[in-house]
MARNUBA-228007 format. One record per residue (C-alpha): residue number from 1; residue in three letters; y, x, z. Coordinates in steps of 0.1 Angstrom, whole numbers. Example, Ala and Ser with C-alpha at 12.3 -4.5 7.8 and 13.67 -1.06 7.14 Angstrom:
2
 seq type north  east    up
   1  ala   -45   123    78
   2  ser   -11   137    71
This chain:
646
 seq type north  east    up
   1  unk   -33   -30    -9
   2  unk   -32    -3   -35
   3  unk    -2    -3   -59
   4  unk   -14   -12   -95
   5  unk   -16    22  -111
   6  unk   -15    20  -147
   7  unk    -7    61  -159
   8  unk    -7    55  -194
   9  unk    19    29  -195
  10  unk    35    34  -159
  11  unk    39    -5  -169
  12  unk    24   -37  -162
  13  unk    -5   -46  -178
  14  unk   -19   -85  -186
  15  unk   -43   -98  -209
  16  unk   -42  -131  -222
  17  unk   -72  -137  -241
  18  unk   -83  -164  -219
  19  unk   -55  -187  -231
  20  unk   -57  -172  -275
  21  unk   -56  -206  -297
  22  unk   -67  -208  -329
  23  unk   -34  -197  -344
  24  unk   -36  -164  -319
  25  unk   -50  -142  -348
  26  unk   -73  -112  -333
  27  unk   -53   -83  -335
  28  unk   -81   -55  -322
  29  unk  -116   -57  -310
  30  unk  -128   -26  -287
  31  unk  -165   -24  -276
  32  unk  -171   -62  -290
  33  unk  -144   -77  -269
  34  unk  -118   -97  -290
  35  unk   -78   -87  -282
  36  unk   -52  -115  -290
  37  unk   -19  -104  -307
  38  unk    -7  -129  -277
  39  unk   -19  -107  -253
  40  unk    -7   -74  -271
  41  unk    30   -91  -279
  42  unk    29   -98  -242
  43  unk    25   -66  -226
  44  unk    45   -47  -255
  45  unk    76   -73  -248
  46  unk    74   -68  -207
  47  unk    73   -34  -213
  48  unk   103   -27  -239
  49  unk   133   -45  -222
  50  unk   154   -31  -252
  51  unk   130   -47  -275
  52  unk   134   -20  -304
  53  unk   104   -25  -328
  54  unk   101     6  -349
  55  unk    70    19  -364
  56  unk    68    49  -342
  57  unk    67    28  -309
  58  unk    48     4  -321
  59  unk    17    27  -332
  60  unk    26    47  -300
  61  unk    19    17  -277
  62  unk   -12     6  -299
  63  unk   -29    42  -291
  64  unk   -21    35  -254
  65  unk   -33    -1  -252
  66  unk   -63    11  -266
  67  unk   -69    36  -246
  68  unk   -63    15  -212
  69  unk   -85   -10  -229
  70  unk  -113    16  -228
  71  unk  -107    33  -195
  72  unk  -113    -3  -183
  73  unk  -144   -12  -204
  74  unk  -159    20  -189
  75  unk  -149     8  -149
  76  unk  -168   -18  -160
  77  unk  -198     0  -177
  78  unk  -197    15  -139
  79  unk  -197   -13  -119
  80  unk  -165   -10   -98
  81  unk  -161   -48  -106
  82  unk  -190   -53   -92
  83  unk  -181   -37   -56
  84  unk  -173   -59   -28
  85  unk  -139   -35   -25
  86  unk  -130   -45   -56
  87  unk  -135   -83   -53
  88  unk  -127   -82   -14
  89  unk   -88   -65   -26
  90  unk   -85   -94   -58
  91  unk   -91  -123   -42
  92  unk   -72  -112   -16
  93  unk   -44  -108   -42
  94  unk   -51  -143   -59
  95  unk   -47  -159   -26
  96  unk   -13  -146   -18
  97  unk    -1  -155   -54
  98  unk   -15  -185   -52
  99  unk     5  -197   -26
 100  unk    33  -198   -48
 101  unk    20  -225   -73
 102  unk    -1  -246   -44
 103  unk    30  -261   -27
 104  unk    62  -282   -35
 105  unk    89  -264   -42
 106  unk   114  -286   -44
 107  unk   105  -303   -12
 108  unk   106  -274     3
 109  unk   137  -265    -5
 110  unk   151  -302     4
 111  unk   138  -297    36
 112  unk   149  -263    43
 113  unk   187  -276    32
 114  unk   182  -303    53
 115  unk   171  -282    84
 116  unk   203  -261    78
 117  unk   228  -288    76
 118  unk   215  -303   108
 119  unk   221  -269   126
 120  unk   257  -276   118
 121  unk   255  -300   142
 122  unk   244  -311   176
 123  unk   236  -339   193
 124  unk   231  -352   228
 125  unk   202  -379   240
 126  unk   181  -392   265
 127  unk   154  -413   257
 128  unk   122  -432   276
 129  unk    88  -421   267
 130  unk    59  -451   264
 131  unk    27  -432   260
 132  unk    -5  -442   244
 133  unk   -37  -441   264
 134  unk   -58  -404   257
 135  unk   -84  -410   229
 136  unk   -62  -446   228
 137  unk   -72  -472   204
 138  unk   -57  -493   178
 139  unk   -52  -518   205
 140  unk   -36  -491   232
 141  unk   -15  -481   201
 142  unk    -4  -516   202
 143  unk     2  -523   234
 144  unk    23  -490   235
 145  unk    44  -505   204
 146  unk    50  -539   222
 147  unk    59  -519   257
 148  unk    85  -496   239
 149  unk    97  -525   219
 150  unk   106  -551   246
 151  unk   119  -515   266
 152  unk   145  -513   235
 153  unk   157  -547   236
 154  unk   162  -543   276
 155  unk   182  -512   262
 156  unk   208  -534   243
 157  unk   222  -548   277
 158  unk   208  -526   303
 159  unk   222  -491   320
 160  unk   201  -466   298
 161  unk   195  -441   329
 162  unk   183  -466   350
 163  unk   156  -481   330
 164  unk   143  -443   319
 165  unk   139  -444   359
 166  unk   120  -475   362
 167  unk    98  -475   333
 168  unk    96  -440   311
 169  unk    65  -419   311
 170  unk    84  -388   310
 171  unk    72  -368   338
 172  unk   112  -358   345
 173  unk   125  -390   341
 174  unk   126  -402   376
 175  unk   152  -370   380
 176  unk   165  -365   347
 177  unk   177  -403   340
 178  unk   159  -395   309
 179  unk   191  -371   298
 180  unk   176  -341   275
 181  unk   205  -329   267
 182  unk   219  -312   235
 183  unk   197  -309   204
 184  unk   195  -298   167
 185  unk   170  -292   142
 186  unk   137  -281   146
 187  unk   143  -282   187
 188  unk   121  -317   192
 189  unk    99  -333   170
 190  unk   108  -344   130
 191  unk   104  -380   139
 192  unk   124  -380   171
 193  unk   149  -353   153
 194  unk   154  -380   125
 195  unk   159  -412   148
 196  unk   185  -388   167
 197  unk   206  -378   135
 198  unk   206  -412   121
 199  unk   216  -432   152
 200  unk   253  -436   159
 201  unk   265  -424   190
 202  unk   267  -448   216
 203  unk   236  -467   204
 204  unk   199  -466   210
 205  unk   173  -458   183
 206  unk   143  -487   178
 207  unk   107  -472   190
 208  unk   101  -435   171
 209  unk    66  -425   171
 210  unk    59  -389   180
 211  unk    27  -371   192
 212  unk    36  -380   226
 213  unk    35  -415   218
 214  unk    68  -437   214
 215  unk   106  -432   227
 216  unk   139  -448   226
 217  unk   166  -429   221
 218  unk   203  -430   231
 219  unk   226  -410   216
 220  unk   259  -402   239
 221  unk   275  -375   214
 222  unk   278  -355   182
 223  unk   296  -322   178
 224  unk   297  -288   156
 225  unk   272  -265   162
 226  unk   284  -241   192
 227  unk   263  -217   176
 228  unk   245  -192   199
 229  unk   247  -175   237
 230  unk   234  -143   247
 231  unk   237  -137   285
 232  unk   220  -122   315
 233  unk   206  -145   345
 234  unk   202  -138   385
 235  unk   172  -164   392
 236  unk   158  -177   430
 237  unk   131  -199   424
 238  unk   134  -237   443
 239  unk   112  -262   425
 240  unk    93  -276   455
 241  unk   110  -312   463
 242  unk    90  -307   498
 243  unk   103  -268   507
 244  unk   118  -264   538
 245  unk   135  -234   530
 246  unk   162  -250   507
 247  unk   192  -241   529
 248  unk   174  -203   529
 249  unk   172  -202   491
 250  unk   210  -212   486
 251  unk   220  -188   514
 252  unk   203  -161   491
 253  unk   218  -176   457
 254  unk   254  -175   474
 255  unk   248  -135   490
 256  unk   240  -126   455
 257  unk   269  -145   444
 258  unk   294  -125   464
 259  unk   275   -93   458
 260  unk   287   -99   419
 261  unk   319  -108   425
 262  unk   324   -76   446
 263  unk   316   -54   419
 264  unk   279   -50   421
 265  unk   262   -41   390
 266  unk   247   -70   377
 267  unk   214   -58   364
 268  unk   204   -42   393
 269  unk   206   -71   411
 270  unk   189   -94   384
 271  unk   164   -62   383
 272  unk   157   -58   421
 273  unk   160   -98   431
 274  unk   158  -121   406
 275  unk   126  -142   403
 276  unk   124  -145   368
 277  unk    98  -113   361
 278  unk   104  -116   325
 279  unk   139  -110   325
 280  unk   143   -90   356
 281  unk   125   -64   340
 282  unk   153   -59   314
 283  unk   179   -59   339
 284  unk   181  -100   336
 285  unk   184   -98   301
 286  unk   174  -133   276
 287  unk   170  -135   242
 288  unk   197  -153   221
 289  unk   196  -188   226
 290  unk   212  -223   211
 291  unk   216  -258   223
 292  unk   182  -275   230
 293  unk   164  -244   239
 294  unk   175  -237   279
 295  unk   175  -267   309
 296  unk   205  -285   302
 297  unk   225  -272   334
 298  unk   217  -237   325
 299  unk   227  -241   284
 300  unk   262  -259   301
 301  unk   272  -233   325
 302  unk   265  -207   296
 303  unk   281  -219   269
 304  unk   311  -229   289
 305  unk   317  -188   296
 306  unk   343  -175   278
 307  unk   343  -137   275
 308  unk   318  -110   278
 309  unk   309   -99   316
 310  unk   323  -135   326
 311  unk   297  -147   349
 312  unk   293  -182   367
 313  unk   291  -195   400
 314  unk   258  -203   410
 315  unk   240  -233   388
 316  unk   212  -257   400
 317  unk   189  -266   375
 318  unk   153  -285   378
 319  unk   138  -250   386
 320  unk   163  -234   408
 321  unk   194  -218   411
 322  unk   212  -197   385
 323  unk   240  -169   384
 324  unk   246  -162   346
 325  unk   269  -135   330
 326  unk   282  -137   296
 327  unk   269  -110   270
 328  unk   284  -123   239
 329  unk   284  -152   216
 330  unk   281  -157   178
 331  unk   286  -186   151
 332  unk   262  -200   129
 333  unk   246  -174   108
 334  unk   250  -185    70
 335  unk   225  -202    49
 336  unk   211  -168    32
 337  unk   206  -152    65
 338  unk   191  -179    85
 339  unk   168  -187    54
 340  unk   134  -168    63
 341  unk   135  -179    97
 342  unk   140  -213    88
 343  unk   113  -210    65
 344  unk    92  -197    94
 345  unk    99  -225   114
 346  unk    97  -254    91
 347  unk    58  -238    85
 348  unk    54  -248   121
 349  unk    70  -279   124
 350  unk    60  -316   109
 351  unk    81  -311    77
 352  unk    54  -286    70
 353  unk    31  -319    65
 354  unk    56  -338    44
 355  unk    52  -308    20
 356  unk    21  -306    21
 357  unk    13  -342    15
 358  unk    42  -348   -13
 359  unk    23  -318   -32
 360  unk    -9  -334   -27
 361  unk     4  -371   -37
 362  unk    13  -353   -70
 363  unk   -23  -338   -74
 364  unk   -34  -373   -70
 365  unk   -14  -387   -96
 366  unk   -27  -356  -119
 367  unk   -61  -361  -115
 368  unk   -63  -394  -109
 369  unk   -75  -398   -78
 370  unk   -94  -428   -65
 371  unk   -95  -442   -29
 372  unk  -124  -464   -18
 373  unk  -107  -480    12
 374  unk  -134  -497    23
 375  unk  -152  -471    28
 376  unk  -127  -451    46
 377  unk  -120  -486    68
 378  unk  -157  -484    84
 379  unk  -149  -451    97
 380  unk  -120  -462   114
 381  unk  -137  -490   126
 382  unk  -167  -465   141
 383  unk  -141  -445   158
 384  unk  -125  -477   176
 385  unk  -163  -481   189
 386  unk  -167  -444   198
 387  unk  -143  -415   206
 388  unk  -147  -389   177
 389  unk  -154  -363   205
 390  unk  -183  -390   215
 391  unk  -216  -377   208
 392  unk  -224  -413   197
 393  unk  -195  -411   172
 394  unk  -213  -376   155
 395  unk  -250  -399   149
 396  unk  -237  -429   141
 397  unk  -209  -406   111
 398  unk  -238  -392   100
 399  unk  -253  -425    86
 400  unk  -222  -430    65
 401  unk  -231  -421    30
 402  unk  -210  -443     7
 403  unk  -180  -425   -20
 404  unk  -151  -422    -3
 405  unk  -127  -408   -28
 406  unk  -131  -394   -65
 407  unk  -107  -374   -88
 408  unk  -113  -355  -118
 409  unk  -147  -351  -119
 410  unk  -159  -351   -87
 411  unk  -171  -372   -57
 412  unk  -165  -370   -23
 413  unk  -187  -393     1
 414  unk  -180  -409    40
 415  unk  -201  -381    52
 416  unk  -186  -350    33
 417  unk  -152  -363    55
 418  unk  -177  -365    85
 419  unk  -192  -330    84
 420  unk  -155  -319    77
 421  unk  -138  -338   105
 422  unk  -167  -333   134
 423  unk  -154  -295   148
 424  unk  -118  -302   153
 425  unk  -129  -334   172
 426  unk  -152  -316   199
 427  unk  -113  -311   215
 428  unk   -98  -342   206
 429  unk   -72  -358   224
 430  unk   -51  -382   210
 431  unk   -52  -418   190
 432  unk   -80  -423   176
 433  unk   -66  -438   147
 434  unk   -41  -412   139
 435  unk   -70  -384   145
 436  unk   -88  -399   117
 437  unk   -60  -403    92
 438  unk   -48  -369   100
 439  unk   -84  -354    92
 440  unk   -85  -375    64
 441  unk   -51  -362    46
 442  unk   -62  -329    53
 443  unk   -98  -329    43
 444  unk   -82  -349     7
 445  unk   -55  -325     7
 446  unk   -79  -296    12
 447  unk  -102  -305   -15
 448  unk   -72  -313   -43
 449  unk   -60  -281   -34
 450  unk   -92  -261   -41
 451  unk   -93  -276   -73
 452  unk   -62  -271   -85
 453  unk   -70  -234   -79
 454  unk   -95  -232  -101
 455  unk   -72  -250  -129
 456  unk   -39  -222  -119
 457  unk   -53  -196  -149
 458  unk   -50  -232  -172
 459  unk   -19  -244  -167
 460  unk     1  -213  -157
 461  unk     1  -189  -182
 462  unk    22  -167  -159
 463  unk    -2  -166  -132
 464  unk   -32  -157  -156
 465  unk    -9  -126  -164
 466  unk    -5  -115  -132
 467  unk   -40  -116  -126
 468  unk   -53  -100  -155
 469  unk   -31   -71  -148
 470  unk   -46   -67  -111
 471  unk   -74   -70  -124
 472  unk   -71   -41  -149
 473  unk   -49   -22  -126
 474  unk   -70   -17   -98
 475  unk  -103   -10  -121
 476  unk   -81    18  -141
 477  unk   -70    32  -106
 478  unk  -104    32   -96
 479  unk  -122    50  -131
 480  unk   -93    70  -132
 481  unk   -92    85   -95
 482  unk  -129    87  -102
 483  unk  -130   106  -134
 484  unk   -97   125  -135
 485  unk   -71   123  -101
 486  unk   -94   131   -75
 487  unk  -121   147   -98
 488  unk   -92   176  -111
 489  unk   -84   185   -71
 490  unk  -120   187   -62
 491  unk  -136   208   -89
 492  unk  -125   243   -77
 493  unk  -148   256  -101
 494  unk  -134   237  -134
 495  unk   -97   249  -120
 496  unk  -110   284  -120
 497  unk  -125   284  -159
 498  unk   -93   264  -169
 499  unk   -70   288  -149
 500  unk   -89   320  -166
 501  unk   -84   302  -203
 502  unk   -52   292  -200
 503  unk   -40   322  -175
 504  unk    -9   332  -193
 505  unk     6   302  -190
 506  unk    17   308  -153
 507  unk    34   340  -159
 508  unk    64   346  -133
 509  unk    90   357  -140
 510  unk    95   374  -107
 511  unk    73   396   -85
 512  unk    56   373   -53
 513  unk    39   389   -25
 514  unk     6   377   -11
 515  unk    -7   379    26
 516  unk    -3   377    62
 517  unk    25   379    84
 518  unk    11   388   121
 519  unk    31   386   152
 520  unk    19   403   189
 521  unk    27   397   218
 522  unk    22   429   228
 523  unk    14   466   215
 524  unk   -21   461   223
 525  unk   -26   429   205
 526  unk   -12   445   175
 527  unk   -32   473   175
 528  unk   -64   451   178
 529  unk   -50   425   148
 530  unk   -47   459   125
 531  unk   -86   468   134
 532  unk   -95   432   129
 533  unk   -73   432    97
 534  unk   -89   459    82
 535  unk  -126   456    83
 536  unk  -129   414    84
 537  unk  -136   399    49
 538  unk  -103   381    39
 539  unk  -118   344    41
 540  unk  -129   360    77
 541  unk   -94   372    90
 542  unk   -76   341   107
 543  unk  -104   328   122
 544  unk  -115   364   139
 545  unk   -77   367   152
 546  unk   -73   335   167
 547  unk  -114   338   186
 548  unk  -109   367   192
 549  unk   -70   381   206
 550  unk   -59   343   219
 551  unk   -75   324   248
 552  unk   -48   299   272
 553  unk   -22   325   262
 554  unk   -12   326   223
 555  unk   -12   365   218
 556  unk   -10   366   178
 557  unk     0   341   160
 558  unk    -2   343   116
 559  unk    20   328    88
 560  unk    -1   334    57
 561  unk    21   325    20
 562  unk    25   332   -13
 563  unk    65   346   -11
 564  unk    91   350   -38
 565  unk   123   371   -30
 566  unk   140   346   -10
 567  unk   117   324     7
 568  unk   107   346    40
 569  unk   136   372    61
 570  unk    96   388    66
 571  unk    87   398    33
 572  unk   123   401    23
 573  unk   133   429    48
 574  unk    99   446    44
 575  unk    84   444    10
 576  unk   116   436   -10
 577  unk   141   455     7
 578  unk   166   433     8
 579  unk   184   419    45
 580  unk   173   430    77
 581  unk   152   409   102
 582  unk   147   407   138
 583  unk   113   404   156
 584  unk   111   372   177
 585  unk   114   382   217
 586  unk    84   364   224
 587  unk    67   385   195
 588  unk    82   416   196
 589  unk    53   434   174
 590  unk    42   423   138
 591  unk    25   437   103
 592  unk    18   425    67
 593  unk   -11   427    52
 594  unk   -13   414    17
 595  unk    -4   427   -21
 596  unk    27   423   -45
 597  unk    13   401   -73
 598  unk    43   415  -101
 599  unk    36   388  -128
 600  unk    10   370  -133
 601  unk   -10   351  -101
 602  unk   -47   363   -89
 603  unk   -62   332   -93
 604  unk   -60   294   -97
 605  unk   -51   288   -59
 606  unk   -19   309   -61
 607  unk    -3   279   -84
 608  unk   -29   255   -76
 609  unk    -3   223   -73
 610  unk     8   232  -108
 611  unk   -27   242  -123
 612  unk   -39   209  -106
 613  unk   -16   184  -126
 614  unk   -25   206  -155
 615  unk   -59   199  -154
 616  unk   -54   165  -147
 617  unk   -39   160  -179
 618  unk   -65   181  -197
 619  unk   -97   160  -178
 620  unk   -73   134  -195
 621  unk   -73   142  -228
 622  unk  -113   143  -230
 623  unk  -122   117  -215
 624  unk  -102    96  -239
 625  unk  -120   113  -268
 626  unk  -149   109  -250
 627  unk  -142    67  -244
 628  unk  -131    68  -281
 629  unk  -170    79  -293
 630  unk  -185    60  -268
 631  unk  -172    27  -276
 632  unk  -162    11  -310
 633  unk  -127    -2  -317
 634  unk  -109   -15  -344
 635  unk   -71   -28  -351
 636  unk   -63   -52  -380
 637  unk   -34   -38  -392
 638  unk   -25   -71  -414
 639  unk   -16   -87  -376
 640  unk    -3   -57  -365
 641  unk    26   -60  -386
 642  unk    31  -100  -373
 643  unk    44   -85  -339
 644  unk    73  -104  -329
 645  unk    99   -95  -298
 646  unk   106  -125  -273
């Protein structure tokens, strides 16, 4: 994105004439358009942090507020706010400051303090899974509930483990006794996160509902965060409950072992035998790593090492068997340092929703937003009749024309939700009933949301700024790349009349020599770079020494320059007579060719990056005269003098 360029100020720019009330006097007009002394007082205050109003300044920044006024009615007069460039770059810029004002901040940061706290601690669970039936109904929703309720009472006088055996849905359960180990936040869903935190230890949570469907969880410990474990793993591979070759996989897992403990380096055994490609590739290397985020063995074994290089004895996990060595450990990071990536991860997880919905439950308050539940109750009854990936469930939708919710001034009907809702449920798998009211929150959220863009420039004064001077900014960058930046570097002609007009500007005051340096390989090859030197055209010469003396051997090579007494050993030792220089061993043989410029340069491309800005400012100059007869402006000096300072 380009930076907001704004030369004359090197400022920010913003207009606020969008949000001038009656009491907001006009303080200029320029080419019809009124100017606020808001907007003026504005900009003038952003841009003096010492807020010294004296009469010089003050007419000073008038004369430039016009003149970026005008350089901007003319982008316009052009139509680079037309361009899809243009409009591609700004809304592209509205969206991303948007995001800003289109959320709940202070939800946000509950949950993000929240999320933090909880990583101070960990805790351990098991739970039984009851799921729902795919594409389930409100009745297999039901059943679930009853299942996983009389489940929890059995929990109150029953061995935990064995009734995650007997009657959990967990595909692991049968081996795992329902035991998931260690967790903290953001490791398992918010729902079964909460239940977790909030039960005491020892006791078993009542039914949480999750994606997955419902669970009851136990909770056999709290502790402090152990913070997190960097180490290096030796893997063999032994998942298959039927493998005959279990006695042959230990025997391997226990020759590695003693190859460790002999000395061996451990990466190049984790490189050459360990079955995990990922890490083997870096030597058995894994990323960092906290509690919740490994197989429960393998976390155990790894936290429990003490020092660095401190490896285990082998470990049997649900996968296979393990050899870990210790890299290093770490605390908790602080608050300020974990921040983004909480952020980051509370984006992805269900809080995400909560923020998202407590913004929109404000929206509806604002706008007063209207729910026909009836209406939205006979889409839930169509979906308990068809599956909303059932074709069925798409014609019968379609029927469904009745209001379905309202706010501000708008209406949104049964089959505006329909049309929304019918792509994300060709994939659908799922309750039915929680498909629907997910789509629904979204599609309401959605449309609140859209709204309330349009309405940002209205109730943030702030944001209106900001986009006003994007706005301006990139249309000055534009008209001013266009008529002066790039126009000045291009116009070789317009550098050569100013450079002739204005020629004894760029006096030196020291002699420069112009030219060639040439270096030969050989006698030969300098011999034939003097003949070339001599009768080609100078435009002519480099490219006739490099076609015509070089081929897959370089022969010559050239250093062309514009030299003051100083800058090259060359020129020094030949032309100025000052040090001596030695000729490279690969290029032994060399000549000048060129001319001692004593004062003054030939022409505009001897000082062409000075000449360049030069001209720059003189294009400048007119076209701002020019801006100022093309287009009327006037200031009402009566309000200039009502400029206040914040």
């Amino acid at each position: 994105m380009k930076k907001v360029l704004v030369s004359v100020f090197g400022l920010c720019l913003a207009a606020v004439s969008a949000l001038a009330q009656p009491s907001d006097p006009t303080l200029m007009k320029i080419n019809g358009k009124e100017i606020p002394i808001s907007e003026f007082e504005y900009i003038y205050n952003k841009n003096n942090s010492n807020n010294v109003l004296d009469k010089k300044s003050l007419e000073e920044y008038v004369d430039l507020f016009v003149n970026f006024k005008l350089k901007v009615e003319e982008a316009i007069a052009q139509g680079l706010d037309t361009t899809q460039s243009f409009r591609s770059e700004l809304a592209l810029y509205r969206n991303q400051l948007a995001e800003q004002y289109l959320t709940d901040s202070s939800m946000s940061s509950s949950l993000l303090k929240n999320a933090y706290d909880r990583k101070k601690e960990e805790v351990e669970v098991s739970h039984i899974l009851v799921k729902i039936a795919d594409t389930g109904t409100a009745a297999d929703t039901l059943a679930a509930y009853n299942k996983a309720l009389g489940i929890y009472k059995r929990a109150q006088r029953e061995d935990f483990g064995k009734l995650a055996r007997e009657t959990s849905d967990d595909q692991y359960a049968e081996k795992t006794s329902g035991y998931v180990g260690w967790i903290n936040a953001l490791r398992t869903p918010y729902t079964f996160e909460n239940a977790a935190y909030s039960t005491p230890v020892g006791s078993v949570s009542s039914p949480v509902r999750t994606f997955l469907g419902y669970h009851i969880i136990k909770v056999t410990d709290k502790r402090a965060s152990q913070g997190e474990v960097h180490v290096k793993h030796i893997f063999i591979l032994d998942n298959d409950p039927n493998s005959k070759n279990k006695t042959e996989l230990k025997a391997r897992i226990d020759s590695l072992y003693q190859r460790v403990k002999t000395g061996d380096d451990f990466g190049e055994l984790a490189k050459k035998h360990s079955q995990d490609p990922g890490s083997a590739r870096q030597n058995g290397d894994l990323p960092w790593f906290g509690s919740g985020q490994m197989i429960p063995e393998f976390e155990k074994a790894a936290f429990s090492l003490k020092n660095p290089g401190d490896y285990s004895e082998p470990v049997r996990s649900a996968v296979g068997w393990h050899i870990i060595q210790l890299i290093e450990k770490r605390p908790l990071a602080g608050f300020d340092e974990m921040k983004a990536e909480l952020e980051n991860q509370i984006k992805q997880n269900e809080r995400n929703k909560l923020i998202n919905q407590s913004f929109t439950d404000k929206l509806k308050k604002e706008y007063n937003y209207q729910e026909y539940t009836l209406a939205l109750t006979e889409i839930y009854q169509l979906s308990e009749k068809y599956a909303p990936s059932d074709s069925l469930f798409a014609v019968e939708s379609k029927k469904l024309q009745k209001p379905l919710f309202s706010f501000a001034d708008k209406t949104f009907t049964q089959n505006d939700f329909v049309s929304y809702m019918l792509p994300a449920a060709a994939g659908f798998r799922g309750v039915r009933s929680d498909f629907i009211r997910d789509q629904f929150n979204a599609f309401a959220g959605n449309q609140l949301t859209t709204y309330e863009q349009t309405q940002l420039d209205r109730k943030y004064p702030e944001f209106h700024y900001l986009m006003q001077e994007y706005h301006d900014g990139i249309l000055l960058f534009d008209i001013s790349n266009r008529e002066v930046w790039d126009k000045a570097s291009k116009d070789n002609e317009g550098l050569s009349k100013y450079f002739e007009t204005n020629k004894s500007n760029y006096a030196w005051q020291k002699p420069h020599y112009k030219g060639r340096i040439i270096y030969c390989k050989d006698e030969p090859t300098l011999k034939a770079a003097r003949l070339i030197v001599k009768r080609a055209t100078n435009d002519s010469i480099d490219s006739y020494l490099h076609k015509r003396l070089n081929d897959s051997i370089q022969y010559v090579k050239v250093e062309k320059g514009l030299w003051v007494e100083g800058e090259n050993k060359v020129i020094d030792a030949n032309i100025f007579k000052k040090g001596i220089y030695e000729a490279e061993k690969e290029y032994p043989y060399y000549f000048i060719a060129g001319k001692i410029l004593k004062t003054m340069p030939e022409d505009f491309t001897d000082v062409r990056g000075i000449i360049t800005a030069d001209y720059q400012d003189y294009l400048e100059k007119e076209w701002i005269n020019s801006l100022r007869q093309k287009y009327a402006f006037t200031v009402d000096e009566k309000v200039l003098k009502t400029v206040k300072k914040n």
